[in-house]
Each structure stands twice: as C-alpha cells, then as structure tokens.
py3Dmol code that shows the C-alpha trace and the ligand (Angstrom):
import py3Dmol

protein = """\
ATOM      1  CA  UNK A   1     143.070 103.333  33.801  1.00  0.00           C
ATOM      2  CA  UNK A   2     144.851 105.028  36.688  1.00  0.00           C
ATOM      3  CA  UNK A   3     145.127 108.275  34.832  1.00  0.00           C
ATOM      4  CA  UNK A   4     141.512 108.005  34.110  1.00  0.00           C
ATOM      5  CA  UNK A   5     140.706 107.321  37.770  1.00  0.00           C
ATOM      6  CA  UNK A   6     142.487 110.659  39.241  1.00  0.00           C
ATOM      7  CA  UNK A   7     140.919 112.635  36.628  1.00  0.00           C
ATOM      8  CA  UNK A   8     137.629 110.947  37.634  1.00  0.00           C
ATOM      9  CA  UNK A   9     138.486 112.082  41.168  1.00  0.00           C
ATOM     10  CA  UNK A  10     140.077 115.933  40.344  1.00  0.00           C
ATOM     11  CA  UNK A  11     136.750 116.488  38.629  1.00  0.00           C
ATOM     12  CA  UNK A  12     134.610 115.315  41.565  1.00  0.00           C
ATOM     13  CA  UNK A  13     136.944 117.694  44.085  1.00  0.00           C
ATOM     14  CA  UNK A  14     135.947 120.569  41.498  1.00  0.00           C
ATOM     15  CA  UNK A  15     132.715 120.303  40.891  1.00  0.00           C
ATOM     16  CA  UNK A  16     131.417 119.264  44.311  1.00  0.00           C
ATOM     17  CA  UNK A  17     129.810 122.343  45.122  1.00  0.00           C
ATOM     18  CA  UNK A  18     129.866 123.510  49.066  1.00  0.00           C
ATOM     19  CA  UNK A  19     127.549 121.534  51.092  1.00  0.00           C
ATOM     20  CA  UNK A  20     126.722 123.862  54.232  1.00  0.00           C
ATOM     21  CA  UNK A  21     124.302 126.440  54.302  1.00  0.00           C
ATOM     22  CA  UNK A  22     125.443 129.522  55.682  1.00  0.00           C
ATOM     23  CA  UNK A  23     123.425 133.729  56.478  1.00  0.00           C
ATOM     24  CA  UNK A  24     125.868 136.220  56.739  1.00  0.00           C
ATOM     25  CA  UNK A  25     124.106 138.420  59.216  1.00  0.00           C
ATOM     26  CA  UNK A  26     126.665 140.788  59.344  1.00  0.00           C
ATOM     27  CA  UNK A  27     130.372 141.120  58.248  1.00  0.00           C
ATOM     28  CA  UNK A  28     131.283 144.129  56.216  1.00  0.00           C
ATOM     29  CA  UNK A  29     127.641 145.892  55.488  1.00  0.00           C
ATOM     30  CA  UNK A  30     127.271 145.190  52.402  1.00  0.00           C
ATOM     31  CA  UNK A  31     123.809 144.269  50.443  1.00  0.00           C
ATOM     32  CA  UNK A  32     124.192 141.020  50.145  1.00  0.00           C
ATOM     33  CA  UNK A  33     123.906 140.452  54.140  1.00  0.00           C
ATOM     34  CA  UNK A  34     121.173 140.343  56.039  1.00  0.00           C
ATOM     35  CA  UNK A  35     121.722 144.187  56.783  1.00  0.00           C
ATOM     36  CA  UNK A  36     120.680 144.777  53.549  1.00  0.00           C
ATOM     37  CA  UNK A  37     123.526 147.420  53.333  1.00  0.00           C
ATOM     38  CA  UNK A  38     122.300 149.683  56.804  1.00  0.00           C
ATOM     39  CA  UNK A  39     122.998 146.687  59.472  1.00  0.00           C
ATOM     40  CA  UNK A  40     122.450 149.618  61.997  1.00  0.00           C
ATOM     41  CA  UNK A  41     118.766 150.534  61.277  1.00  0.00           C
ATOM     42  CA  UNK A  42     117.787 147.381  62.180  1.00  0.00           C
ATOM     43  CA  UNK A  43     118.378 147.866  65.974  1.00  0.00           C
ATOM     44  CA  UNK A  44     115.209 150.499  66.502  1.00  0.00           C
ATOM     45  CA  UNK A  45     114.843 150.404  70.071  1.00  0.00           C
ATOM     46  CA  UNK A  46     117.629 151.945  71.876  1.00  0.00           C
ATOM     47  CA  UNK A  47     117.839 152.189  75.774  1.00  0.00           C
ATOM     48  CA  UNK A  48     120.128 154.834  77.468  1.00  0.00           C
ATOM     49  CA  UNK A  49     120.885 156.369  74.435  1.00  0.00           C
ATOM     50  CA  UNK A  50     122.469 153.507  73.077  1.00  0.00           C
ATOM     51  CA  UNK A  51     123.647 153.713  69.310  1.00  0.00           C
ATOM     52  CA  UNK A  52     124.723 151.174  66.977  1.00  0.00           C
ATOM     53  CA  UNK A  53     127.241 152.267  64.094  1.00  0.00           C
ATOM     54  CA  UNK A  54     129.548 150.642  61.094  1.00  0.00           C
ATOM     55  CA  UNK A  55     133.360 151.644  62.236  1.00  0.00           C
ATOM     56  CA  UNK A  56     136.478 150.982  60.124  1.00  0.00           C
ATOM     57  CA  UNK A  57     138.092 151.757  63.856  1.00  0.00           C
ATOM     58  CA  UNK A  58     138.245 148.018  64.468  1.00  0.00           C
ATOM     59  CA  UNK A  59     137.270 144.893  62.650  1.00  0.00           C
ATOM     60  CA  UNK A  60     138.118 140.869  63.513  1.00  0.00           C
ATOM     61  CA  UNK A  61     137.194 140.226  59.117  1.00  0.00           C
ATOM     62  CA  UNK A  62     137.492 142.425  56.597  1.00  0.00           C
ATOM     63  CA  UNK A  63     137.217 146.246  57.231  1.00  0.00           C
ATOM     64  CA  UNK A  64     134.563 146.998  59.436  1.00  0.00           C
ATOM     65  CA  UNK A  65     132.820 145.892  62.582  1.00  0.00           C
ATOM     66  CA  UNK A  66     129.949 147.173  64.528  1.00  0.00           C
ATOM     67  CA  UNK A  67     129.896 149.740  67.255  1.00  0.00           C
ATOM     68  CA  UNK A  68     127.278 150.073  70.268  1.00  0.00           C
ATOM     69  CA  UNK A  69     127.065 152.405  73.063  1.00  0.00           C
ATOM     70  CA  UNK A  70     125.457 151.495  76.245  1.00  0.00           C
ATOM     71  CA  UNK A  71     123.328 150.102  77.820  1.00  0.00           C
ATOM     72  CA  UNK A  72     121.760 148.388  74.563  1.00  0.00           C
ATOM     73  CA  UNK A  73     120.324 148.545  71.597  1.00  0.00           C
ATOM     74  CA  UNK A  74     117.726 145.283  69.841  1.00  0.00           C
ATOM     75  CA  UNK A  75     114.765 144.731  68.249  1.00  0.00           C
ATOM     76  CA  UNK A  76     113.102 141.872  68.359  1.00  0.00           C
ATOM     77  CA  UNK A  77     111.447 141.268  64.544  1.00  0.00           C
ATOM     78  CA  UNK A  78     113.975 142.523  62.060  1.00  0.00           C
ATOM     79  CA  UNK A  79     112.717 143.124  58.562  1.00  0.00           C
ATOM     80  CA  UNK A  80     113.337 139.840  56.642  1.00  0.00           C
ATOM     81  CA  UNK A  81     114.493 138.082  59.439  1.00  0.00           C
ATOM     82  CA  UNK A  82     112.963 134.293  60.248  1.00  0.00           C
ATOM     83  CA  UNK A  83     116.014 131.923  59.785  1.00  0.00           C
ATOM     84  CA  UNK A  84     114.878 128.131  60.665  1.00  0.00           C
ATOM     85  CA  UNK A  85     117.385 127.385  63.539  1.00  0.00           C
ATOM     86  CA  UNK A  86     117.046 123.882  62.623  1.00  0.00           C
ATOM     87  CA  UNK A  87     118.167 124.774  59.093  1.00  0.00           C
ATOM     88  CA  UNK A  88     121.242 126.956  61.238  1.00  0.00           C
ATOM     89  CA  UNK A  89     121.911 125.507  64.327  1.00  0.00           C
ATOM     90  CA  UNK A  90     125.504 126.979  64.357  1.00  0.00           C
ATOM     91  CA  UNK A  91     126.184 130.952  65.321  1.00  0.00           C
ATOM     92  CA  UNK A  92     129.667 132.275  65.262  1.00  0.00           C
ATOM     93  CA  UNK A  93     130.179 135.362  66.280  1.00  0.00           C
ATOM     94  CA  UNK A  94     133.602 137.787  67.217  1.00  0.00           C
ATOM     95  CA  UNK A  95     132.844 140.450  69.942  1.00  0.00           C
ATOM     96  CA  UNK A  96     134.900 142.387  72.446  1.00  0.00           C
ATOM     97  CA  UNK A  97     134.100 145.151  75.219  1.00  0.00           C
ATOM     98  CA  UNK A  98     136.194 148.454  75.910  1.00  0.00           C
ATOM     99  CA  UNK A  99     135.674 149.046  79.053  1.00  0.00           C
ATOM    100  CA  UNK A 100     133.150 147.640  82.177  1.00  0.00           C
ATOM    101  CA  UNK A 101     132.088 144.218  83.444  1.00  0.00           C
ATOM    102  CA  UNK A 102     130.270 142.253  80.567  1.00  0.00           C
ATOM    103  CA  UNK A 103     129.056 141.772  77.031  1.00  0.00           C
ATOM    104  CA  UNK A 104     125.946 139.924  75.676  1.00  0.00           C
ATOM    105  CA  UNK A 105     124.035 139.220  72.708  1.00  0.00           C
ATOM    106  CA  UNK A 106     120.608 138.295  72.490  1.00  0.00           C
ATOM    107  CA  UNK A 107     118.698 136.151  70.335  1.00  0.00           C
ATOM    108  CA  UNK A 108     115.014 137.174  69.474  1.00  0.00           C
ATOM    109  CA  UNK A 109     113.072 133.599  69.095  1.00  0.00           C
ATOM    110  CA  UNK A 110     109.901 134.012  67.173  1.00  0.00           C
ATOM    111  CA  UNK A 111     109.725 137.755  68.220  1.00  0.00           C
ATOM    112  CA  UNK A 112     110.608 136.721  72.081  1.00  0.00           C
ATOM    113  CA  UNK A 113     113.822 137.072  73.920  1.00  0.00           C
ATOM    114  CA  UNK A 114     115.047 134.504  76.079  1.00  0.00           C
ATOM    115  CA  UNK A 115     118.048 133.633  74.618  1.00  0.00           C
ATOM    116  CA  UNK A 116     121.529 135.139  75.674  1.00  0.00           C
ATOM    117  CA  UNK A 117     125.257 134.676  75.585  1.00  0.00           C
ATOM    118  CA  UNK A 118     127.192 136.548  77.935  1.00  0.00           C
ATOM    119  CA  UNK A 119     131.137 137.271  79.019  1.00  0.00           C
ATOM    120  CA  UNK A 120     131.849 137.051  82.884  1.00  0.00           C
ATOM    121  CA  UNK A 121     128.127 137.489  84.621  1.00  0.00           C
ATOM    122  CA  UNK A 122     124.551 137.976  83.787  1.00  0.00           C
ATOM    123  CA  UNK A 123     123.938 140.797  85.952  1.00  0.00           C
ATOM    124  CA  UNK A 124     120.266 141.582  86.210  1.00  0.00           C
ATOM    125  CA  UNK A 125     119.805 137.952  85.939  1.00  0.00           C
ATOM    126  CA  UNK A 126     117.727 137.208  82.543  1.00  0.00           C
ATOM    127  CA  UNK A 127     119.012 134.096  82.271  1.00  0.00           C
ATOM    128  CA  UNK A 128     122.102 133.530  79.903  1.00  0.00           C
ATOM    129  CA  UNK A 129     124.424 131.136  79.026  1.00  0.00           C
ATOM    130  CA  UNK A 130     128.293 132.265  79.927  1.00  0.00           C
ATOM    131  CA  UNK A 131     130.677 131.904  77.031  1.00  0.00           C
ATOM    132  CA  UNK A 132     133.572 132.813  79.044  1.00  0.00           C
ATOM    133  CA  UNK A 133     134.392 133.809  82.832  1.00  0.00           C
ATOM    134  CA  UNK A 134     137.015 136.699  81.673  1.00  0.00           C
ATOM    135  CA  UNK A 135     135.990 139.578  79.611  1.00  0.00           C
ATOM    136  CA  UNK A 136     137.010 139.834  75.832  1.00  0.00           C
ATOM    137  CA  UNK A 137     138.745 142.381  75.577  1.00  0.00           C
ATOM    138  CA  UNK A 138     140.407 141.737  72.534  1.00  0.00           C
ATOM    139  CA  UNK A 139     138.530 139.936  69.329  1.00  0.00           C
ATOM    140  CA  UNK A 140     137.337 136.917  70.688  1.00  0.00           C
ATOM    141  CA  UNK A 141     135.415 134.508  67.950  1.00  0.00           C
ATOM    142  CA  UNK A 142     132.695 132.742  69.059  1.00  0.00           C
ATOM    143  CA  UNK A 143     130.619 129.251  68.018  1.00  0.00           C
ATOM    144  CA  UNK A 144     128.010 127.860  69.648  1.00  0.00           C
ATOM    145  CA  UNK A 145     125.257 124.995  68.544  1.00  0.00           C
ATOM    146  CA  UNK A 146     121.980 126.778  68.851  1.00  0.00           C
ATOM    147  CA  UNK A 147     119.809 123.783  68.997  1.00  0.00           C
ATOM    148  CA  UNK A 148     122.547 122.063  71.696  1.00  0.00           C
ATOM    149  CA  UNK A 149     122.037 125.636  73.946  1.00  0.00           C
ATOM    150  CA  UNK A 150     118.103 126.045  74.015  1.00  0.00           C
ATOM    151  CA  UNK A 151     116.804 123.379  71.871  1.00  0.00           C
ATOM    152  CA  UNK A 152     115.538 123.633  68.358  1.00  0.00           C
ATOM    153  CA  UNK A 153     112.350 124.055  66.242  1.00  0.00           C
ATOM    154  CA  UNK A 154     112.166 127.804  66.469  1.00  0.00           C
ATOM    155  CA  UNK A 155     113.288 131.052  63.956  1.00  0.00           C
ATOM    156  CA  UNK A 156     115.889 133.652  64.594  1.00  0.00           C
ATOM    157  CA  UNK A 157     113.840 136.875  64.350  1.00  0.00           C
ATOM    158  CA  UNK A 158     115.965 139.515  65.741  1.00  0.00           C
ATOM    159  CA  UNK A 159     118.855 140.191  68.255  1.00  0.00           C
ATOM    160  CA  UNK A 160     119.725 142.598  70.825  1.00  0.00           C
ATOM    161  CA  UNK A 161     123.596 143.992  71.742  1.00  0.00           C
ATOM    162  CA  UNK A 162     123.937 144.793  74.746  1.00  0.00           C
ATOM    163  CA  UNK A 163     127.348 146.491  75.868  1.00  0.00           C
ATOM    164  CA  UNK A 164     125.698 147.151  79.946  1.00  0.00           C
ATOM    165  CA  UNK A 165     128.370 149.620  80.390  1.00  0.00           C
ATOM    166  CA  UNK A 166     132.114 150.598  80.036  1.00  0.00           C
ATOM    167  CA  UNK A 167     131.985 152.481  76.604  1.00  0.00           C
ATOM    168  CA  UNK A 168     130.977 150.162  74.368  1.00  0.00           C
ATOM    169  CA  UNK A 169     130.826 146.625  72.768  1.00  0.00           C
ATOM    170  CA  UNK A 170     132.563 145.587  69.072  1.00  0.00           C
ATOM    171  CA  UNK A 171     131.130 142.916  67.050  1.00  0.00           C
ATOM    172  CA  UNK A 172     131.824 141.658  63.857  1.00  0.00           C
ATOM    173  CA  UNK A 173     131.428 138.241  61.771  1.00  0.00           C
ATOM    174  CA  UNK A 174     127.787 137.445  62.924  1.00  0.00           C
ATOM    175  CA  UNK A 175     126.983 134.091  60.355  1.00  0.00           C
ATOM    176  CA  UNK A 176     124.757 131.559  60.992  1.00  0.00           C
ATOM    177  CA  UNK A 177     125.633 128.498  59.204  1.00  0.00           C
ATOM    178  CA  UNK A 178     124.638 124.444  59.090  1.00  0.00           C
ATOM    179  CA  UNK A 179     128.109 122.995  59.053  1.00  0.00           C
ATOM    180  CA  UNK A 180     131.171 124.268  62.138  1.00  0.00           C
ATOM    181  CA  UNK A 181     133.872 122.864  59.726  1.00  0.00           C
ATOM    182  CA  UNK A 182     132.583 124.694  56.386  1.00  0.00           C
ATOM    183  CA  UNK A 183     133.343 127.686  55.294  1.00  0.00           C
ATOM    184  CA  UNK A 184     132.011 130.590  57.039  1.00  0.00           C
ATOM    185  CA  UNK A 185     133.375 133.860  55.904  1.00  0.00           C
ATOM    186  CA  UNK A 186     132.896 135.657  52.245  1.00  0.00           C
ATOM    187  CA  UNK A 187     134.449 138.642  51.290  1.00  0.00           C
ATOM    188  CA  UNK A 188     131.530 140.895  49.787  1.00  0.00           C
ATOM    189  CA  UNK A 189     132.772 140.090  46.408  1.00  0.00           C
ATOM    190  CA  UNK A 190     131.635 136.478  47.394  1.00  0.00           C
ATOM    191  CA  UNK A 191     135.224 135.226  47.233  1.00  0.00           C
ATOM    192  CA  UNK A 192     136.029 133.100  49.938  1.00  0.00           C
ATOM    193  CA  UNK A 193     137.929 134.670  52.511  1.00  0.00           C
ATOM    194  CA  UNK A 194     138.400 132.236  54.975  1.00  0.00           C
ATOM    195  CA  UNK A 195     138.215 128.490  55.732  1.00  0.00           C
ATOM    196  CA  UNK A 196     136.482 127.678  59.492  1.00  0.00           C
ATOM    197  CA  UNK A 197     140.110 126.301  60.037  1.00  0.00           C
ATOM    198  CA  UNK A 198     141.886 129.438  59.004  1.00  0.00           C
ATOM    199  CA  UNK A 199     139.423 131.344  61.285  1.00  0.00           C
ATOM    200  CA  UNK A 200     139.498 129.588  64.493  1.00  0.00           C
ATOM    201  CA  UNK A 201     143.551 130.710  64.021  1.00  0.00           C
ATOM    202  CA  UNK A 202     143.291 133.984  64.471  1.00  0.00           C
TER     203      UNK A 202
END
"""
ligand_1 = """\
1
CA
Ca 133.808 142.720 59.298
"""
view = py3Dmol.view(width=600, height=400)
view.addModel(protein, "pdb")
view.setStyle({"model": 0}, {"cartoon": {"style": "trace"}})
view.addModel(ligand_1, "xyz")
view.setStyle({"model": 1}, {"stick": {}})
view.zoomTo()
view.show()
C-alpha cells in the first residue's frame, strides 16, 4: 500500500502542470514573445533621437538584452498589447544605466501613461515610484506587484524606456506573470531556464 501511495504521489508531482500564468514581453527576441521577433519596432516614438536596439553586448538571461539611447523612446498602444493586470499583477524586470543620473520605465495603462518606476529621482517630476535610491549600474532584477503600486482593473498597453541621459539604459527579462514564486524565465526553445528562486540569485 505504501508503494502504491508514493507512486500515487510521483505521478501527481509529474503531471501537475504549472499553475501561474506568465507574458514574456521580452527576453531574447524571439517570436514567441510579445515582440513578435522585432521587440524594437514597437517603440515608434522616439524623442532626442533616441533608438532602441537588440545587443548581444550585454544580457542579465540568455544572449541578448535591449539597448536605448537617450532621452527615450515608448509608445503607448503596442500592436497586440492589452494584458489584464489583474490576470498579471507581477512585473519583473532587469535594467541598468551606463552613465548619468536615472533610469525609468513606463507603463502605458489603457493607452495612458501614468505609471513609472524609477532609479535614484524622478526628475521632471511625472510622478514615479522609486525602486531604488542608488543607480543600477550593474544588472539589477526587478519585481514589483502592479495592482499593490497603482491599483488594479486596468490593461498593460504599451511602455516607454526612458534612459534621461548618460549613454544609455540596458534592459532585459521584461515578464509579466500571476505567481512571484513560479517560474518566470523560458529559454526560446520553451525549456525552462530558470526557477524565480534561481533568479533572484543572480
Ligand atoms: Ca535576454
């Protein structure tokens, strides 16, 4: 009976599919994200001359990581884009900034911007919530609960970066997901690269 039992329970542990519900919106560029494959057209409005490219220079997962130039590039209703925050509350992201004072991302709600993470200070004063009081200047991985931030019942419809200055911003490993201790990370094979455990290591 006790033999009968374990196998009982070896067969729940493999078959129990993962719960948590998880958007890659960007990793390594590859179809399967919400990129479709060119991550970079997405961001159409550019200020300063800002440009957003793919670079194998630098990467916190895999390969690659994305590359922007001041003073920002966004867009604020990305093709496909309308993920249910309340179906996502979590975004992780890694970022870090060569160069100046500060680094931000910006979350488009329902095709408006009000919503903002920033290193060190919010200079022109839009209103943002500081992750950290020193700048990342290394690959710095970040989590935060959307709905605990700016509340919840709206849709993730774009997203700005926005380097301000110094000579540009790095980010990499942009996934929303449902669950902070689930797995977060595919390779774009969909084997699982990384555990939220193994992650929050690095
Ligand atoms: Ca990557």
């Amino acid at each position: 009976m006790k033999s009968y039992f374990s196998m009982f329970v070896i067969c729940l542990l493999v078959i129990t599919p993962v719960s948590a519900k998880m958007v890659v919106l960007f990793d390594e560029n590859t179809s399967s994200e919400a990129g479709g494959g060119d991550f970079p057209a997405l961001f159409t409005n550019h200020d300063a001359g800002s440009t957003v490219e793919v670079t194998s220079d630098t990467a916190y997962m895999g390969k690659v990581s994305v590359v922007v130039t001041t003073s920002q590039s966004y867009n604020n209703a990305m093709p496909g884009w309308n993920y249910s925050i309340d179906e996502y509350p979590y975004l992780t992201w890694a970022w870090k900034k060569d160069g100046g004072e500060a680094i931000m991302i910006q979350l488009a709600h329902d095709n408006a911007w009000a919503y903002r993470y920033v290193d060190v200070k919010d200079s022109p004063g839009w209103g943002s919530i500081i992750v950290r009081d020193e700048l990342s200047t290394d690959w710095q991985l970040n989590t935060r609960n959307l709905v605990d931030d700016f509340g919840g019942g709206w849709n993730l419809t774009g997203m700005a970066f926005t380097p301000f200055d110094g000579t540009a911003a790095y980010y990499d490993l942009i996934v929303l997901h449902s669950d902070p201790n689930e797995v977060v990370a595919v390779e774009p094979a969909g084997k699982l690269a990384a555990t939220w455990g193994q992650l929050k290591q690095q």
